[in-house]
N, C-alpha and C positions, 0 to 999 in steps of 0.2 A: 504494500500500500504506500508506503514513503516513499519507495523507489520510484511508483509512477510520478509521485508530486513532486520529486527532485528532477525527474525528466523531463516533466513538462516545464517546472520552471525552466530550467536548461535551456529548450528550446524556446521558452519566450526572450529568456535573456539573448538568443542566440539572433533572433528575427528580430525585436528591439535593437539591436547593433546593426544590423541589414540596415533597417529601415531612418536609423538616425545617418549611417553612413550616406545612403541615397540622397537624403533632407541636406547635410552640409557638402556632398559634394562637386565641386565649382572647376568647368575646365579651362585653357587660358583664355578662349575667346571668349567663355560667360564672363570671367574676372573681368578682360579686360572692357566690356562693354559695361558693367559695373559699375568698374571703377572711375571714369572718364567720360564726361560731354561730348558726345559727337562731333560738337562745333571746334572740340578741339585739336581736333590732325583730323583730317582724312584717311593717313596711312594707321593702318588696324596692328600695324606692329610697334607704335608706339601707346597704343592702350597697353598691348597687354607686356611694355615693359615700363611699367606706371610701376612708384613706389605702392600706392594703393592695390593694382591689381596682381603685383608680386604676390603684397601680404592675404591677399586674401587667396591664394593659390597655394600658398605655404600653408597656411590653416586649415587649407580643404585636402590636402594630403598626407600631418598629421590627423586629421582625425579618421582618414582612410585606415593608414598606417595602426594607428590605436583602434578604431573596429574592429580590421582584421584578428589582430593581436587576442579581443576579446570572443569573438569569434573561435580562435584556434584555442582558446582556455576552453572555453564552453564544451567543444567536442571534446576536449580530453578530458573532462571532467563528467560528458555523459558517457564515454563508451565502456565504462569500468558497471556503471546504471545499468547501461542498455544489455550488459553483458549477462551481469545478475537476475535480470528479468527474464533473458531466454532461458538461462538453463532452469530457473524453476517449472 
């Protein structure tokens, strides 16, 4: 009985990471249209080397990078769960 509710958390915790990573993540040409006024360049390659849309592309990568990370906890922390449930 606990095993299922440690698994199911598991996988909420798992899809909750999914879906916050989807929500923060920014690629350079979202950043850079973002980050910067149209009015100001024409050329799309100085948006997205804006101090502004740097930062905000660096931010969307850590928290890629730390989803992931919580993600890859999540499954080693159910397969030991998932394991105990089959063999009963």
């Amino acid at each position: 009985m606990y095993e299922m509710l440690t698994a199911g958390g598991l996988i909420l915790t798992m899809l909750g990471a999914s879906v916050t990573f989807y929500g923060v993540y920014s690629s350079k040409d979202a950043a850079g249209h973002v980050a910067v006024a149209r009015i100001a360049s024409d050329d799309e390659d100085d948006w997205k080397s804006s101090p502004l849309a740097r930062a905000i592309r660096k931010a969307s990568v850590c928290a890629m990078w730390g989803l992931g990370m919580i993600c890859v906890g999540t499954v080693l922390q159910l397969l030991p769960v998932v394991s105990s449930l089959m063999a009963e």
